[in-house]
ZAKOL-345658 format. One record per residue: residue number from 0; x, y, z of N, C-alpha, C in turn. Coordinates in steps of 0.02 Angstrom, whole numbers, plus 50000, padded with zeros to 5 digits. Each point is the difference from the previous one (the first is absolute). Example, Ala and Ser with C-alpha at 12.3 -4.5 7.8 and 13.67 -1.06 7.14 Angstrom:
<recs>
    nr     n.X     n.Y     n.Z    ca.X    ca.Y    ca.Z     c.X     c.Y     c.Z
     0   50660   49716   50390   49955   50059   50000   50045   50060   50000
     1   49982   50053   49964   50042   50059   50003   49961   50055   50037
</recs>
This chain:
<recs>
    nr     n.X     n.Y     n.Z    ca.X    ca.Y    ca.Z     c.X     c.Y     c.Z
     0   50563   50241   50556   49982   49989   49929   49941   50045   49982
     1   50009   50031   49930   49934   50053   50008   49940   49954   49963
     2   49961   50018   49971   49944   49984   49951   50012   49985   49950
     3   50048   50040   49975   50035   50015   49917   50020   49902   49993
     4   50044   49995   50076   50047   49956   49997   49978   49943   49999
     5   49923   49969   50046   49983   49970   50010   49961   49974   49926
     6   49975   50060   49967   49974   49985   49920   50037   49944   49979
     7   50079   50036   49970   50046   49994   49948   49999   49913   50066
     8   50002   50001   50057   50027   49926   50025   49949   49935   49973
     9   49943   50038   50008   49963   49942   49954   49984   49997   49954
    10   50002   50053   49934   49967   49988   49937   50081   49984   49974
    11   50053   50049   50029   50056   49986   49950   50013   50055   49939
    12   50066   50012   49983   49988   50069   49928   49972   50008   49969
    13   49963   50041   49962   49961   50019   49965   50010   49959   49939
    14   50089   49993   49971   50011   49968   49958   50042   49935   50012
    15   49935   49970   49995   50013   49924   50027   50021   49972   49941
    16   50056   49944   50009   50029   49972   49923   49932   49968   49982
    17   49986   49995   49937   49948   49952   49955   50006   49928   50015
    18   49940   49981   50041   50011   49927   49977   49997   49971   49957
    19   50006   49945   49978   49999   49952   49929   49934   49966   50019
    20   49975   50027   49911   49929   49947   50003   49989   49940   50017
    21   50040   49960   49984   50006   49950   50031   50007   49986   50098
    22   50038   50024   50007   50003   50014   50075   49921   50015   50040
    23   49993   50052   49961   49928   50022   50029   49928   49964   49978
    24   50021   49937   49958   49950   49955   49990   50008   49932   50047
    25   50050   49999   50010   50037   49933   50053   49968   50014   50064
    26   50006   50095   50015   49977   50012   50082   49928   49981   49993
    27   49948   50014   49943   49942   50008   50000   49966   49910   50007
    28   50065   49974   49952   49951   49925   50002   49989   49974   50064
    29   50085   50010   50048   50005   49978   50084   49958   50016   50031
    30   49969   50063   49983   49945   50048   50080   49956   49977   49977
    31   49972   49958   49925   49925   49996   49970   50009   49916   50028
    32   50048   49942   49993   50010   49953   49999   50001   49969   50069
    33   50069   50019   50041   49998   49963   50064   49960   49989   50027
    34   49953   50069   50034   49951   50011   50041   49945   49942   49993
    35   49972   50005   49938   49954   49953   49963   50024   49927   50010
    36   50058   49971   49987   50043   49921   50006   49981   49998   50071
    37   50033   50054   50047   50016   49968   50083   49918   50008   50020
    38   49954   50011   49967   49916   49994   50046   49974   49939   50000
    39   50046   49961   49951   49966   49929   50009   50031   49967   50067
    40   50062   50014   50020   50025   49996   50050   49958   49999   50070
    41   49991   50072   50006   49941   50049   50046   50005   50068   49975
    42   49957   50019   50043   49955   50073   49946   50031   50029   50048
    43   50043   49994   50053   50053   50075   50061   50065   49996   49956
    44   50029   49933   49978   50058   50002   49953   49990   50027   49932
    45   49942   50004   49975   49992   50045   49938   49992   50077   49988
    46   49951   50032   50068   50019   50069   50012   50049   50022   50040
    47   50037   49957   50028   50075   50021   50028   50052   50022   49945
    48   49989   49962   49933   50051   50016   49979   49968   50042   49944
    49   49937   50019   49995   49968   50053   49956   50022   50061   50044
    50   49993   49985   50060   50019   50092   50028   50081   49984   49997
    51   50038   49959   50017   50085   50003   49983   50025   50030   49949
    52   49970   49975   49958   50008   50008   49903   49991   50071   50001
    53   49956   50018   50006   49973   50074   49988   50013   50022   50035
    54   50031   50031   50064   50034   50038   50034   50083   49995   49975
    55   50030   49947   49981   50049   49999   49972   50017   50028   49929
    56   49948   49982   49970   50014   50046   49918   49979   50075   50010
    57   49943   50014   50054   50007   50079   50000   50048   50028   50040
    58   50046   49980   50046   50050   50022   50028   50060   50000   49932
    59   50014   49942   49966   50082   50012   49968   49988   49972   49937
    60   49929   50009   49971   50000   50006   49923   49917   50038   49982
    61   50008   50050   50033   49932   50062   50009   49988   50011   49937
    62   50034   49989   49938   49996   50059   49922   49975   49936   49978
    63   49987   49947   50022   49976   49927   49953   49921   50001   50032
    64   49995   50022   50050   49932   49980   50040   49934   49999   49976
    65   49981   50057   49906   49951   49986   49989   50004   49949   49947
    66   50078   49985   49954   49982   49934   49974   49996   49952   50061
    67   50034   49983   50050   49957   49945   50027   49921   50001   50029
    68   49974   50041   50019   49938   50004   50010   49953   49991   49944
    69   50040   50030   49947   49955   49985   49925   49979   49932   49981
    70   50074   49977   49998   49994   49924   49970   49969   49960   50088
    71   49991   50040   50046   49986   49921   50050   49910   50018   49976
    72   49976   50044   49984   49931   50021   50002   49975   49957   49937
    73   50038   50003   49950   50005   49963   49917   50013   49930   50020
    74   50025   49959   50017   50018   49935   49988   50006   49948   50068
    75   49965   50054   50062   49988   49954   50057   49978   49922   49985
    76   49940   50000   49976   49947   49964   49977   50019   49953   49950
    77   50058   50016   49981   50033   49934   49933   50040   49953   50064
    78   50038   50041   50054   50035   49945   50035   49942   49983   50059
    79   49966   50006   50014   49928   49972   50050   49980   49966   49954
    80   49990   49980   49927   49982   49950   49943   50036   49962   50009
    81   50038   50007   49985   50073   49959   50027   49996   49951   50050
    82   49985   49994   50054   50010   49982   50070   49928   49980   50003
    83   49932   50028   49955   49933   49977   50033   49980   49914   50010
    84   50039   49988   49965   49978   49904   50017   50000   50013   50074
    85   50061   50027   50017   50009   49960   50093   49972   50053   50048
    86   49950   50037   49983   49930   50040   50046   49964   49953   50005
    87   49986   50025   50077   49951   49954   50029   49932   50016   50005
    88   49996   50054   50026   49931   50011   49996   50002   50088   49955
    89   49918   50014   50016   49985   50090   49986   50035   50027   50021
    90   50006   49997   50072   50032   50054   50036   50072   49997   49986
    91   50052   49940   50000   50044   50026   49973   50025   50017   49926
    92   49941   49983   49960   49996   50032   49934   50000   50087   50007
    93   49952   50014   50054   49990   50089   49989   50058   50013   50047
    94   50033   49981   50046   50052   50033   50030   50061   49990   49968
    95   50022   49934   49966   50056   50042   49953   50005   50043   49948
    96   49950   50010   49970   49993   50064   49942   50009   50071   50036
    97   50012   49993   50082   50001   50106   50014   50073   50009   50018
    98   50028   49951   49936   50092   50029   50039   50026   50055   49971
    99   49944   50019   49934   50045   50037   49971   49971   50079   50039
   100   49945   49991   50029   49966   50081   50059   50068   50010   50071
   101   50001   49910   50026   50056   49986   50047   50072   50051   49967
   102   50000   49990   49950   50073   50013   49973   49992   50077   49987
   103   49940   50020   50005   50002   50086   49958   50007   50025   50078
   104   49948   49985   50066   50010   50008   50067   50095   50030   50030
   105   50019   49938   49967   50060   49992   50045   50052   50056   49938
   106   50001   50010   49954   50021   50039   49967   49982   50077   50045
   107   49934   50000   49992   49966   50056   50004   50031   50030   50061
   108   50000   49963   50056   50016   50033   50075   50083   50018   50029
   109   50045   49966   49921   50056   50023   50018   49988   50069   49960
   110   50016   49992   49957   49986   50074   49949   49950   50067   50027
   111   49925   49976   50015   49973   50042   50031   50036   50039   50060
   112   50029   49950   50055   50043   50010   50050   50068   50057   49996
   113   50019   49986   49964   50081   50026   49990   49952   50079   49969
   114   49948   50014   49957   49983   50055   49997   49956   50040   50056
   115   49974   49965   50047   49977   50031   50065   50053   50031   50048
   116   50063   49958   49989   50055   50022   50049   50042   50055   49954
   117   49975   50020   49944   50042   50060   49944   49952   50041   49972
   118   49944   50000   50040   49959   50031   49946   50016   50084   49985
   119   50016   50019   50026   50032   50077   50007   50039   50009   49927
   120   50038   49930   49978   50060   50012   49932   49944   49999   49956
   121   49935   49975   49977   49970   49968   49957   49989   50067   49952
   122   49986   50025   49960   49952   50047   49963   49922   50005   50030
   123   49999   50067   49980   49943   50014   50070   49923   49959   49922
   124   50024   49993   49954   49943   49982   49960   49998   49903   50012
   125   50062   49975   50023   49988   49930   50022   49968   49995   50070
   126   50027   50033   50044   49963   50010   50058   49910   50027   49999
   127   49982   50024   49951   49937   50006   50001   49962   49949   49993
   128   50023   49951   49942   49973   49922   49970   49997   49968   50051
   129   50062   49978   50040   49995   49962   50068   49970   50009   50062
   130   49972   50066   50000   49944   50016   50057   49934   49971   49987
   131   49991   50031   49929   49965   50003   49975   49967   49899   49994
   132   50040   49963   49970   49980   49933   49989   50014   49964   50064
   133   50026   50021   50064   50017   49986   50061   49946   49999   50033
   134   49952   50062   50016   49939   50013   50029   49963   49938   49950
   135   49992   50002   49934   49953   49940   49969   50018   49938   50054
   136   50059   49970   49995   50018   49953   50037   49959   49978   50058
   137   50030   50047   50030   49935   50012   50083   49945   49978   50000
   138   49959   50031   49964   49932   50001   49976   49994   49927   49991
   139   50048   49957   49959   49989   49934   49946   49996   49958   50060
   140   50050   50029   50076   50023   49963   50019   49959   49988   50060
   141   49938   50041   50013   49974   50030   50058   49934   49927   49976
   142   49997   50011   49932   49931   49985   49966   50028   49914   50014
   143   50053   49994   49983   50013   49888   49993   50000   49992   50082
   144   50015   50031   50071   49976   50020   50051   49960   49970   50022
   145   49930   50051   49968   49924   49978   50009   49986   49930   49960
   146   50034   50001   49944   49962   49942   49979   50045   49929   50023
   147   50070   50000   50026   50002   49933   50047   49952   49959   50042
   148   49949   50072   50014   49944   49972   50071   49940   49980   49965
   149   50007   49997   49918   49947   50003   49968   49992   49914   49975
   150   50067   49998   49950   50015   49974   49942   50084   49983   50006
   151   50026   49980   50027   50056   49997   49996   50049   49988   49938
   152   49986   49952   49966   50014   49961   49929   49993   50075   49936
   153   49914   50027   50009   49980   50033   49944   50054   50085   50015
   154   50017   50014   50072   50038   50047   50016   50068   50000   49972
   155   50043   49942   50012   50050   49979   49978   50014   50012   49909
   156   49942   49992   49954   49999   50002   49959   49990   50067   49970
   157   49958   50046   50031   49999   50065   49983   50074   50049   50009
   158   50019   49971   50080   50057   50066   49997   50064   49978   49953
   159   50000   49927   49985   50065   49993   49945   49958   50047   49935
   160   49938   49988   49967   49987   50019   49941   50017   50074   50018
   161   49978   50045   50068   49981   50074   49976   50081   50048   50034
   162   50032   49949   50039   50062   50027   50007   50068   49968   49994
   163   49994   49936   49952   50053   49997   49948   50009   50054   49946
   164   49940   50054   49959   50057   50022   49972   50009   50098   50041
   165   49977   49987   50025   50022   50069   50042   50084   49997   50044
   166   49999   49910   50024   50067   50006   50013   50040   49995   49938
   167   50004   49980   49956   50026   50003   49939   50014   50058   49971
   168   49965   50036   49993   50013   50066   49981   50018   50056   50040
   169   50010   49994   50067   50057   50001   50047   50068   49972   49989
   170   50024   49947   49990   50062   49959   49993   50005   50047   49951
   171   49980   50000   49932   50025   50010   49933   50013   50070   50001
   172   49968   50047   50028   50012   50085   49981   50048   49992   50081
   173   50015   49971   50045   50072   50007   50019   50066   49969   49987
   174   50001   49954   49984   50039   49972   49958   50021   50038   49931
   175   49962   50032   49971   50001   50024   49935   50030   50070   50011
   176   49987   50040   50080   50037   50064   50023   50056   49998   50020
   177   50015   49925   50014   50074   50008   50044   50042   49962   49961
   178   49991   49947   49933   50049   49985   49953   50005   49996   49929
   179   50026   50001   49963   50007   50002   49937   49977   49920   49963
   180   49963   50007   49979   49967   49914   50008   50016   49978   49920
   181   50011   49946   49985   50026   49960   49944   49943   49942   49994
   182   49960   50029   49994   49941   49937   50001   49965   49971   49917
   183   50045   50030   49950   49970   49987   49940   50019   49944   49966
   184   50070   49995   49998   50008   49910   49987   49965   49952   50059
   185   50002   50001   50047   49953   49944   50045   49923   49986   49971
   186   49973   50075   50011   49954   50001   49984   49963   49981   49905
   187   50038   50016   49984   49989   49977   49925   49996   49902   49991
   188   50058   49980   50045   50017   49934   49985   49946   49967   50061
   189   49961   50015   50050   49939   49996   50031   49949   49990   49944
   190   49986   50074   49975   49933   50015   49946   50005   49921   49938
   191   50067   49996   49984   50005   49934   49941   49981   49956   50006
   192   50006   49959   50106   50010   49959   50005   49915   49983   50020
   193   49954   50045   49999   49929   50013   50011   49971   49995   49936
   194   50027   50035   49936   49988   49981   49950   49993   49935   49975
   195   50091   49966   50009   49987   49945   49973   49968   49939   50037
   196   49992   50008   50062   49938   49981   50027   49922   50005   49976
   197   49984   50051   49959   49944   50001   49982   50003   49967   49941
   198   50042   50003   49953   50009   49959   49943   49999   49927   49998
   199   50026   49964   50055   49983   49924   50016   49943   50000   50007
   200   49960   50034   50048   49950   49978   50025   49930   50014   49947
   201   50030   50011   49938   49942   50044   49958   50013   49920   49948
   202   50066   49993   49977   50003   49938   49960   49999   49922   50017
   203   50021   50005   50073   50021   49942   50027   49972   50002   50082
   204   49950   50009   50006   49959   50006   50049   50013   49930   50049
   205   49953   49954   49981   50001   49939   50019   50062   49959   50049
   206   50065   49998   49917   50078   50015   50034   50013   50017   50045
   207   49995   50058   50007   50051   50063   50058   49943   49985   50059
   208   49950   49973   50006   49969   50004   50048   50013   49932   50046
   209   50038   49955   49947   49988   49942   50018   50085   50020   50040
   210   50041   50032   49980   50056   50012   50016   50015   50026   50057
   211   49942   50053   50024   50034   50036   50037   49968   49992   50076
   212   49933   49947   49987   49943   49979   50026   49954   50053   50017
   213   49990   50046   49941   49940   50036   50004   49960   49976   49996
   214   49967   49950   49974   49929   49967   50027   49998   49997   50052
   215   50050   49962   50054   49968   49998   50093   49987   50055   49990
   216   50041   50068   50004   50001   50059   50025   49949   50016   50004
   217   49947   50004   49893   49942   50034   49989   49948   49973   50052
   218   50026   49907   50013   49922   49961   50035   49999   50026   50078
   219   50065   50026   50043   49993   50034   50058   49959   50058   49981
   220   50000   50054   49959   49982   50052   50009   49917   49990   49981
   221   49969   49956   49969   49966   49975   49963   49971   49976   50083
   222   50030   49961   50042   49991   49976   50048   49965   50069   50064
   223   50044   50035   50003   49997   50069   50024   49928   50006   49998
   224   49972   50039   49927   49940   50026   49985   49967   49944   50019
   225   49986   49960   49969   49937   49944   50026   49990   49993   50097
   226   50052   50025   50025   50001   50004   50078   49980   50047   50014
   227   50009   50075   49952   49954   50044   50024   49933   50005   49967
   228   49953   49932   49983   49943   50023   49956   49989   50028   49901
   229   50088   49975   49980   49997   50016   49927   49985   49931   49966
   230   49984   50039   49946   49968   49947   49939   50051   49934   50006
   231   49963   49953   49970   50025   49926   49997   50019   49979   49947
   232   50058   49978   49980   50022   49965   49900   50019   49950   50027
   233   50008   49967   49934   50031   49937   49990   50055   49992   50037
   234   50028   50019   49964   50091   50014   49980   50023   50060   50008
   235   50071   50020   49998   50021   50052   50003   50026   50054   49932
   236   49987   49962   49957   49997   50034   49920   49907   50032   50001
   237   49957   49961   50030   49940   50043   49984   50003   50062   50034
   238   50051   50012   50053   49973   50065   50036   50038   50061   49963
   239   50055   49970   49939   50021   50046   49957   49974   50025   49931
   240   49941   49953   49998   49980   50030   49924   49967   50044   50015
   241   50003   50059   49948   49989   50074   49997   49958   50001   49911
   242   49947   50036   50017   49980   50051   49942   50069   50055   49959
   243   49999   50015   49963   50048   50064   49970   50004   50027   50029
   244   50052   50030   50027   49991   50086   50068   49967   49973   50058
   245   49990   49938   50009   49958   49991   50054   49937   50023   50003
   246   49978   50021   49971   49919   50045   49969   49955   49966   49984
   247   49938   50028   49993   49946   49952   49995   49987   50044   49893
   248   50010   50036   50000   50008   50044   49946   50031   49956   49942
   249   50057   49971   50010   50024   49960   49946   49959   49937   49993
   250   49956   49958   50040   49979   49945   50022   49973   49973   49927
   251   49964   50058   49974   49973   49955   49919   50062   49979   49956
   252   50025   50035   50006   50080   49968   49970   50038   49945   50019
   253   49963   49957   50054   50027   49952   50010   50056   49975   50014
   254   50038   50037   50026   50098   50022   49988   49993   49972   50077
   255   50029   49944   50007   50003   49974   50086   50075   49982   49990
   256   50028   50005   50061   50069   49977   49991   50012   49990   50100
   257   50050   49980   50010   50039   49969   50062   50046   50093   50009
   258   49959   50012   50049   50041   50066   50026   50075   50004   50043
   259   50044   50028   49977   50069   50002   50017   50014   50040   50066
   260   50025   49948   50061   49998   50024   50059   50089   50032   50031
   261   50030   50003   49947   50061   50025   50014   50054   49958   50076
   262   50079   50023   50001   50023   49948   50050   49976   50032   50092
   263   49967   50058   49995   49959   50010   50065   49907   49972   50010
   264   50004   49952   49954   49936   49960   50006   49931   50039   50002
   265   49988   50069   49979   49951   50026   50009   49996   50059   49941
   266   49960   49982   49951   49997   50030   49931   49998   50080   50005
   267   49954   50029   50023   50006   50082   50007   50052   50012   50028
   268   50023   49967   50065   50062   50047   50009   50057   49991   49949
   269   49994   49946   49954   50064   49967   49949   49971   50065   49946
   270   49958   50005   49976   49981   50072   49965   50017   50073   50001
   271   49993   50001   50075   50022   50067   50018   50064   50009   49999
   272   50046   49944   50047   50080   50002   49987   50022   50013   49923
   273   49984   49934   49971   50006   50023   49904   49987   50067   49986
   274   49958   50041   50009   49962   50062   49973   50070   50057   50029
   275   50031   49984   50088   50037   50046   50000   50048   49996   49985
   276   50033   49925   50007   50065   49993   49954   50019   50038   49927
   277   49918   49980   49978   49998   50032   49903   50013   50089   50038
   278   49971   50027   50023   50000   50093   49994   50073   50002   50034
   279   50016   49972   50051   50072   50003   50010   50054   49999   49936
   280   50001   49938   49986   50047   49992   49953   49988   50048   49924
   281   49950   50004   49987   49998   50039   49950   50020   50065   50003
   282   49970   50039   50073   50052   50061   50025   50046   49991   49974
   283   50033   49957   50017   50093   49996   50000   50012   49980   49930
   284   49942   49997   49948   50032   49978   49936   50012   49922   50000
   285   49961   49980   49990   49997   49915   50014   49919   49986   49982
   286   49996   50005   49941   49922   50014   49986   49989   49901   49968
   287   50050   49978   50004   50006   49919   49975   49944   49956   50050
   288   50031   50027   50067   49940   49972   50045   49944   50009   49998
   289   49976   50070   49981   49932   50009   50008   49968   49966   49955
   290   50042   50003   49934   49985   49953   49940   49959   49945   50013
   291   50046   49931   50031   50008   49949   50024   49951   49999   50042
   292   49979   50055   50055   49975   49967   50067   49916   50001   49958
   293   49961   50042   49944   49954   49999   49993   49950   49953   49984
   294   50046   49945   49941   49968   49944   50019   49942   49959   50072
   295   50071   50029   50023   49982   49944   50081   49950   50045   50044
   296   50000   50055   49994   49943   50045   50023   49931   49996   49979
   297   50005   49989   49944   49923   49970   49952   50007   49929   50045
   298   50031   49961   50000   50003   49946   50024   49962   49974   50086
   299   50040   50052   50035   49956   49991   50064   49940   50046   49999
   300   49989   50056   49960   49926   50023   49987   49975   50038   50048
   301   50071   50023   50032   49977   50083   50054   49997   50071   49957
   302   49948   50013   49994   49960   50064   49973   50040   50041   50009
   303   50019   50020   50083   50017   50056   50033   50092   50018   49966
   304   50053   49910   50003   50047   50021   49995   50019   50025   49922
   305   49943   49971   49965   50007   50024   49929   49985   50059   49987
   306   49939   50017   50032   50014   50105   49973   50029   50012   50052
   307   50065   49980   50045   50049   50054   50013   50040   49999   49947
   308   50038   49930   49984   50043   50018   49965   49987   50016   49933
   309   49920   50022   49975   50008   50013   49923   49978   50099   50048
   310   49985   50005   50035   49983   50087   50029   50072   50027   49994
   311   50039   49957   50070   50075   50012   49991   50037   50005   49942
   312   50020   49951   49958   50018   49984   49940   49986   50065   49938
   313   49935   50028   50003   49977   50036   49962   50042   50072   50022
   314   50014   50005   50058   50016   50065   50037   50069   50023   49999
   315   50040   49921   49991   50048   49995   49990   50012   50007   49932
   316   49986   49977   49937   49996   50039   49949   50001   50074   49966
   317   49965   50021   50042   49964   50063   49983   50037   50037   50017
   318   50054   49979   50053   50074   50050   50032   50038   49984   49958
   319   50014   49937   49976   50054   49998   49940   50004   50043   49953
   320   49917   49997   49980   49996   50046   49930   49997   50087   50017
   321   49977   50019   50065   50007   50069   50008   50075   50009   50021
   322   50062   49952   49997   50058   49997   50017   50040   50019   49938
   323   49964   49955   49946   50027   50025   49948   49985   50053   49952
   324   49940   50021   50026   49986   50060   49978   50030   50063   50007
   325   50030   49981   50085   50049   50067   50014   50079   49991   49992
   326   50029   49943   49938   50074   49992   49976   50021   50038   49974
   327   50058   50035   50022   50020   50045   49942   50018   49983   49929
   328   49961   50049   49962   50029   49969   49936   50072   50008   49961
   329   50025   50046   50043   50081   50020   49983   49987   50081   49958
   330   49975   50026   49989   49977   50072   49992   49943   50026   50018
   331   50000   50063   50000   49956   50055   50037   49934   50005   49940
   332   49938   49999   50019   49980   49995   49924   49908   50074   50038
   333   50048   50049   50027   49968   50037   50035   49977   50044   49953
   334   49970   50031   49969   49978   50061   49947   50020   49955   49933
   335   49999   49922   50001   50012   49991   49911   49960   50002   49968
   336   49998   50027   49947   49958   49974   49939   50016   49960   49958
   337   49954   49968   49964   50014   49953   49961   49950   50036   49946
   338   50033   49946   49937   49957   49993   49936   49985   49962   49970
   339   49956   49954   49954   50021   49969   49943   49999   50011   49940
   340   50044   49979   49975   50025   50023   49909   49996   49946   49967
   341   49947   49979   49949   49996   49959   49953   50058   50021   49945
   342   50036   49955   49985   50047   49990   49927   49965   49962   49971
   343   49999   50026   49921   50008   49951   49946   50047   49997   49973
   344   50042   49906   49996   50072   50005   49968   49994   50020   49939
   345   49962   50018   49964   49985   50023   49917   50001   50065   50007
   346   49986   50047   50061   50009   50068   49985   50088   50025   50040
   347   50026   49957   50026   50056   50019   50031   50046   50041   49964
   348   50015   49989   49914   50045   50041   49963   50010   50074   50006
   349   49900   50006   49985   49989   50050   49998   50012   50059   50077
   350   49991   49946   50083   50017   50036   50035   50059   50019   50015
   351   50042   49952   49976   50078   50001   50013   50022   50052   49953
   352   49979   50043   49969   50011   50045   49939   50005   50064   50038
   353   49944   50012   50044   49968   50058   50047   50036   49984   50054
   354   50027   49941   50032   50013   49999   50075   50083   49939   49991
   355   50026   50015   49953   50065   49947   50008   50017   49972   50061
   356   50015   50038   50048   50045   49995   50043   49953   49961   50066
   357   49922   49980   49991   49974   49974   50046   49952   49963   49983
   358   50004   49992   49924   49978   49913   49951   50044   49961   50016
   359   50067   50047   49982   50051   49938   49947   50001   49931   50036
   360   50011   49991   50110   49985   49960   50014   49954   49931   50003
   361   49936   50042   49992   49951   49971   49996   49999   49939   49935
   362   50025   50024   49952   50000   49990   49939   50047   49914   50006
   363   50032   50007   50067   50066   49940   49985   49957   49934   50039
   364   49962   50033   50039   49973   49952   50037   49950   49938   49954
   365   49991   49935   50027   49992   49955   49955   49905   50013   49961
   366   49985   49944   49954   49951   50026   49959   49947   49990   50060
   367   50015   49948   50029   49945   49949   50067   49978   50088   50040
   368   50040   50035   50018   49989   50043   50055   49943   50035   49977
   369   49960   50018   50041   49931   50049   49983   49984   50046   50048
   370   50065   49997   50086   49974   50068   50048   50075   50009   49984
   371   50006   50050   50059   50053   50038   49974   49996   50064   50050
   372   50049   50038   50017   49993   50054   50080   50086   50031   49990
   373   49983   50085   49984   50061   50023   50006   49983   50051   50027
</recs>
């Protein structure tokens, strides 16, 4: 078997049939869902079937892999809400929230894999990226290493933050070289379902919290900080009231409100997702979302995700209009000149006397008309 062969054996044709959005939201809820259900079980039956899941959808549904990674990164934290009554303690509060790093891992090492054993087919400009963010790896990996002997817990936490998205952006620019990906209905009906998540939680707060048992959730995480030395509240609504923007700048304005933590339980990152959903979709002409998501961006009061998407947004504009600047207008209008010619309908007789044959028109046209071009 050569290289070529071994590629095409694990990624599969280039033109892989389209899955159905639906389909590819069913795989995403299972790999975001089971894992999370079977840890109440035990925590070996919950990453058993986080690496199952994900070695299975990147083997024989590879063109779905970044909507499921998308939505398990987006909505982990609504089904761990879900399930938080029956946590027992911290620790298994912070060890079921890393299924969705578990799940990018086990993705990552088939995909990465199948391109170590082909790298010769790749484009020599993909092969540069993967050296290139490979050696980072090393480095990430040399550094959580040293700090096992340090910090074990605080190590654990760094190499998911600093090489989750380096493997990520590995998966996605190979995945994205070796198939034709259909990720815009999934992904759109993801972005809605984040939306209208933010829309409950902006009108009907209280409700949906009581529904989905986001209060335990907030009082674990709430629980969390006070274990490492954070501030002390009441309740779990005080640790959400926010100034405007979160700023101390609006503060004389008095504008306090209950900050919107989105269905991944953690407001900036619910910001930033919104912010790329909006420049995504609006790319594609879907500017309804960006519409929609701005509200809720003022709402959770991240600075940063709001001038992307009004920087972006603006940039994106500015191509529209230099787009239409270069439309053809349906003639050549290269060396034209133009003029303008004032008429008065009171002197027309007299021109039509001198020029018949290039009044007389003019003359038929109604009294309302006042331009005119022959």
């Amino acid at each position: 078997m050569t290289k070529a062969d071994i590629g095409a054996a694990t990624f599969g044709p280039r033109t892989l049939p389209r899955a159905g959005a639906l389909v590819a939201l069913g795989l995403a809820v299972a790999a975001t869902a089971l894992p999370v259900l079977l840890h109440l079980t035990a925590t070996a039956a919950g990453v058993a079937m986080c690496f199952v899941l994900g070695i299975l959808v990147a083997l024989f549904a590879t063109a779905v892999v970044p909507v499921v990674l998308i939505f398990c990164y987006m909505f982990q934290n609504l089904f761990v809400a879900l399930i938080s009554p029956q946590i027992a303690d911290l620790d298994q509060f912070n060890s079921i929230r890393a299924y969705n790093f578990v799940l990018t891992v086990a993705t990552w090492a088939v995909i990465a894999g199948s391109y170590w054993m082909a790298r010769r087919e790749f484009d020599a400009r993909v092969r540069t990226l993967m050296t290139a963010t490979t050696l980072v790896l090393i480095v990430v990996g040399l550094y959580f290493a040293l700090g096992l002997t340090i910090n074990a817990s605080s190590a654990m936490i760094y190499l998911r933050n600093i090489a989750a998205p380096l493997l990520l952006f590995q998966i996605l620019l190979l995945v994205a070289q070796q198939h034709r990906l259909a990720v815009t209905a999934p992904l759109v009906l993801a972005a809605t379902a984040a939306l209208l998540f933010g829309y409950l939680e902006l009108f009907a707060q209280d409700q949906l919290y009581r529904l989905i048992n986001g209060d335990v959730y907030i009082n674990w995480q709430l629980k969390r900080q006070i274990d490492a030395g954070g501030e002390l509240f009441r309740d779990y609504m005080d640790a959400l009231v926010v100034d405007f923007l979160n700023t101390p700048w609006f503060a004389d304005l008095e504008l306090r409100f209950y900050r919107l933590v989105g269905p991944n339980f953690h407001s900036v990152s619910y910001a930033y997702a919104l912010a790329i959903f909006s420049v995504l979709l609006a790319a594609m002409g879907r500017w309804w979302f960006a519409l929609l998501a701005f509200p809720l961006l003022l709402g959770v009061g991240s600075k940063g995700a709001l001038a992307f998407v009004l920087l972006v947004g603006s940039g994106l504009m500015m191509r529209s209009f230099l787009g239409l600047m270069r439309v053809d207008a349906g003639f050549d209008d290269t060396n034209l000149l133009t003029m303008r010619l004032p008429m008065a309908l009171d002197a027309m007789p007299r021109v039509a006397t001198a020029h018949p044959t290039t009044t007389q028109p003019l003359l038929e046209f109604p009294i309302g008309a006042h331009t005119y071009a022959f």
